[in-house]
N, C-alpha and C positions, 0 to 999 in steps of 0.2 A: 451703146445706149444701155443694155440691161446691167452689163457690167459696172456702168457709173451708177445704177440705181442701186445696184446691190451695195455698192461701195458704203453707199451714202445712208442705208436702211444699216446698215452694219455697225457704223459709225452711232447711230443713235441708240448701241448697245455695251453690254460689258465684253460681249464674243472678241476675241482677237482670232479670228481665220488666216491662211497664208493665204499668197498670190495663187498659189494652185488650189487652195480648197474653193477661192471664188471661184475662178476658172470653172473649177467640175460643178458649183451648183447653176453657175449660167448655163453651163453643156447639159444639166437636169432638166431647166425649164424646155431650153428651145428641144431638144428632145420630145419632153411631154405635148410640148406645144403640136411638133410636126407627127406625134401620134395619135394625138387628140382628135385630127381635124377628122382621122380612119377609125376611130376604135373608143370615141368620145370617155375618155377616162375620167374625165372632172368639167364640173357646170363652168367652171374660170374659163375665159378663151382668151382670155387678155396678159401675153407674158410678163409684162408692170405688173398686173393683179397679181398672178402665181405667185411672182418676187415673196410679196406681200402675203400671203391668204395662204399659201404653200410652204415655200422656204423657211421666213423666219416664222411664221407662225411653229414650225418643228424645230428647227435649231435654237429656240428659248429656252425649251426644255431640257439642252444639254447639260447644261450643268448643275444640275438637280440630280442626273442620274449617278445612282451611286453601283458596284460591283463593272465587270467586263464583259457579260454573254444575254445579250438581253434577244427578246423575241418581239415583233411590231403583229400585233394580230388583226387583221381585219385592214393589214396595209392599204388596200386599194393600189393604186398607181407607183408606190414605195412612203406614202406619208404617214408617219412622220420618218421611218428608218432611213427611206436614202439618206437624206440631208442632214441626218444625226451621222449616219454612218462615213459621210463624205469629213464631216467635224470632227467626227472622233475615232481618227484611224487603229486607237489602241484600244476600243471596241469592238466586238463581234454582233451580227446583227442578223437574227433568221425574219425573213420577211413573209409572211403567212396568208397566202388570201386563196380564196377558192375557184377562183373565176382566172381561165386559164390566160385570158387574152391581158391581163394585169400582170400575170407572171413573166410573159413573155415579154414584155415591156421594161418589167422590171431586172430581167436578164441580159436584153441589150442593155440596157444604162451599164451594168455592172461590168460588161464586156467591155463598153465605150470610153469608158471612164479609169478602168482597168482598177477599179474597187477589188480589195482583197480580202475584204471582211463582211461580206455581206451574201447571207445563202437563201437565196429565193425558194419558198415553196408552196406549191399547190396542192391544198388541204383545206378541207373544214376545220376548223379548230378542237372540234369534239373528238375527232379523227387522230390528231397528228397525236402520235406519242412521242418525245424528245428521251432521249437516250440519259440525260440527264436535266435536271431543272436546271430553270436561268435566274439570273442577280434581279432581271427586271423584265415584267408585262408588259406590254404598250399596246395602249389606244387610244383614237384620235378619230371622235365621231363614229365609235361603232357597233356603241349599244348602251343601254342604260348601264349604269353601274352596276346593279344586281343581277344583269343577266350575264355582262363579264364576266364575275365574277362565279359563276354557276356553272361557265361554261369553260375557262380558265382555270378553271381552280388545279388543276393538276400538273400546269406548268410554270410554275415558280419554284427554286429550289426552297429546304429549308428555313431560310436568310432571306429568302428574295422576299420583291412586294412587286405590288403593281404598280401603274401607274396610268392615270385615266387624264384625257386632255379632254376638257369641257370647256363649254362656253358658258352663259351665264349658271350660277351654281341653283340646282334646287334643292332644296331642304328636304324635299322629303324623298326625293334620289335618295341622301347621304341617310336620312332616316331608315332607308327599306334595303340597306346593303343585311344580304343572309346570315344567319348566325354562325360562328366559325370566321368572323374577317373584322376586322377593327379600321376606322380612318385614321391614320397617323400624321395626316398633313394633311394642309389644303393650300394654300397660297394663289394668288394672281399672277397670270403672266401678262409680262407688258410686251407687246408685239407692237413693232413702228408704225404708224400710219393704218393699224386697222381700226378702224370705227365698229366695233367690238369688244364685249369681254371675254377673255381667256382666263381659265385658272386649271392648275394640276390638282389631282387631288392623288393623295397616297394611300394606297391599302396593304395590310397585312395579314396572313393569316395566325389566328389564334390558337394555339395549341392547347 
């Protein structure tokens, strides 16, 4: 069943996935599902909804990302990075969230699934220092813009940028980003069947 839904939500995109990258984002949900019901990770309980609201809502954003070492902060349960990272095996993906029982979760999937590019950590964001900056920020629901970027700000390489997943845009979010960061994109994402707006927005730092 999830597997035909996913086929078929896929199919209403540009993504070309293999038989094994479905495979692993089905073995994501029902996972999340059977950890959910112990450790209530996300308000969705419904694995059709996840498909939707979870999956492709993250894997829209693949191919917009530009460079190979990006960091998902404030992952929650692994969103958006698993399902980027199950898409895009010649990525690297650190998965950042604070809350240990998210980590652990998101370390069985990677066990599960035998993902080889994706490094779970449990950290405040203010906290973790990376050894070297990444191509790309990710968030997805997990603070305003400006505070992202306030609290983020030190791990982006050089070159990198961020990348912030919103839902409806507000204007004055993109108006009150701090001074030192520029928007360099914004665009809509179109997600199959969610009855929602999605859009990326891009940031840069100013030098």
């Amino acid at each position: 069943m999830l597997a035909t839904r996913l086929a078929d939500l896929i199919a209403q995109t540009d993504l070309h996935l293999t038989d094994l990258q479905q495979q692993q984002l089905v073995q994501l949900v029902e996972l999340l599902n059977k950890w959910n019901k112990a450790y209530n990770l996300t308000s969705v309980r419904d694995p059709k909804e996840m498909l939707v609201r979870h999956i492709l809502d993250s894997v829209v954003v693949g191919p917009h990302l530009q460079g190979s070492r990006f960091i998902d902060v404030g992952t929650g349960p692994g969103l958006p990075g698993l399902p980027l990272a199950i898409c895009n095996p010649d990525k690297s993906f650190v998965l950042l969230d604070s809350l240990g029982k998210r980590i652990r979760f998101i370390t069985t999937v990677v066990h599960t699934l035998g993902l080889k590019n994706v490094t779970p950590v449990q950290s405040r964001v203010e906290a973790y220092q990376p050894e070297q900056g990444f191509d790309g920020v990710l968030s997805r629901a997990f603070a305003s813009l400006s505070d992202m970027l306030q609290w983020c700000h030190h791990l982006p390489a050089a070159h990198g940028q961020f990348y912030a997943l919103k839902g409806q845009l507000d204007p004055q979010e993109l108006a009150d980003i701090p001074s030192g960061f520029e928007v360099i994109g914004q665009q809509p994402l179109l997600v199959p069947e969610l009855d929602a707006q999605r859009h990326l927005v891009n940031v840069r730092k100013v030098s």
